[in-house]
C-alpha positions in Angstrom: 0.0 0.0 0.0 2.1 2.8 -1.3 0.6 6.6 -1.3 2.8 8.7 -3.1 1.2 12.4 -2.6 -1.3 13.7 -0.6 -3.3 17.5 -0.8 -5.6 19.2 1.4 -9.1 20.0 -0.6 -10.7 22.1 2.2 -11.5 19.4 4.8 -10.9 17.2 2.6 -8.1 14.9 1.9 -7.0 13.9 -1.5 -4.2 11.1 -1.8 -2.7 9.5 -5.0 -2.4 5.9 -3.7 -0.1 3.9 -6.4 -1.3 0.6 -8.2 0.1 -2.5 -7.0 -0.2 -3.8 -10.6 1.4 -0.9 -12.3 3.7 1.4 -10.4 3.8 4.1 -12.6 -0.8 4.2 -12.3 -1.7 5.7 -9.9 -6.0 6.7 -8.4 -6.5 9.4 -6.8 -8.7 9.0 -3.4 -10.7 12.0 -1.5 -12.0 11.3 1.7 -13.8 13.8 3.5 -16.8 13.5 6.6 -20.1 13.7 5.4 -22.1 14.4 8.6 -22.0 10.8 10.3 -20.1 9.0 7.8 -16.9 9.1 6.0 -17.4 9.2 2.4 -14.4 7.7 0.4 -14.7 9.0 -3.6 -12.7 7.6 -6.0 -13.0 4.8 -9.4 -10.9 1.7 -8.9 -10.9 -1.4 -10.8 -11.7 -3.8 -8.4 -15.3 -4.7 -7.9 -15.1 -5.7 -4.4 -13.9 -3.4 -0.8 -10.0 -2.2 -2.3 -7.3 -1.4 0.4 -7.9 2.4 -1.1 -11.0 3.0 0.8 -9.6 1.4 4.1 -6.2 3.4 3.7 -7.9 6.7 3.0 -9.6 6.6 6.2 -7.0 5.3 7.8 -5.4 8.2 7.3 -8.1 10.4 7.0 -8.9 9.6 11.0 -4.3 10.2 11.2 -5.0 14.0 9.4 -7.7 14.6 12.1 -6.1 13.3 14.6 -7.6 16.3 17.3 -11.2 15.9 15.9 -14.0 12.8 16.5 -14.2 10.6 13.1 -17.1 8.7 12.5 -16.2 5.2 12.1 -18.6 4.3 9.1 -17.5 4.7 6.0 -19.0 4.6 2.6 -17.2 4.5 -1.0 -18.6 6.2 -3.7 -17.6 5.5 -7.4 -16.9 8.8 -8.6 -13.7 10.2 -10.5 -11.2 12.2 -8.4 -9.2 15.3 -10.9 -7.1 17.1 -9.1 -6.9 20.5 -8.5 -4.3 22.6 -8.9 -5.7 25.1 -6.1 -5.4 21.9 -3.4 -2.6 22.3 -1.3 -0.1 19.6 -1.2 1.0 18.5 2.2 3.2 16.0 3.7 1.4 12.3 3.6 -0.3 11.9 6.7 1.9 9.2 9.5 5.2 9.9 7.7 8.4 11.5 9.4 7.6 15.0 7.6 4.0 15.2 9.0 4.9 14.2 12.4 7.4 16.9 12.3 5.0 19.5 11.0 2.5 18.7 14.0 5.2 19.3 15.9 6.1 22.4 14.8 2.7 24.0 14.7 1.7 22.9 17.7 
């Protein structure tokens, strides 16, 4: 489970999340909380529950680490284009991020 970039959308979180298949493919994942749920967009191959949706709000709950998350959450089949107005930021639970909580803390 590889994510290579990640970018803030608002309160959302937008993560390109590589293909185990093809390294070079990646999907891009947004995850944001939709009043009880978390809502997980993005278009993926596989038919069945992919690791994307349980890695986004993995690390959708790691982003938002001072704030309840619900636990539910629900994947939607919708593309994900990025933005160029999103802000990249460091990939949430790697060294840089800790060190940026750190930092504005």
């Amino acid at each position: 489970m590889i994510i290579a970039r990640a970018w803030q959308a608002g309160n959302a979180l937008v993560l390109a999340c590589l293909s185990r298949s093809s390294p070079e493919t990646f999907y891009p994942v947004l995850v944001r909380q939709v009043r009880d749920h978390l809502e997980v967009e993005h278009i993926c191959p596989s038919r069945n529950e992919c690791w994307h949706v349980r890695e986004a709000a993995r690390l959708y709950r790691e982003w938002r680490w001072w704030e309840p998350v619900p636990e539910r959450v629900v994947a939607v089949r919708r593309p994900v284009v990025l933005r160029p107005d999103w802000v990249e930021i460091p990939v949430p639970g790697t060294v840089p991020e800790e060190i940026e909580k750190v930092l504005s803390a």
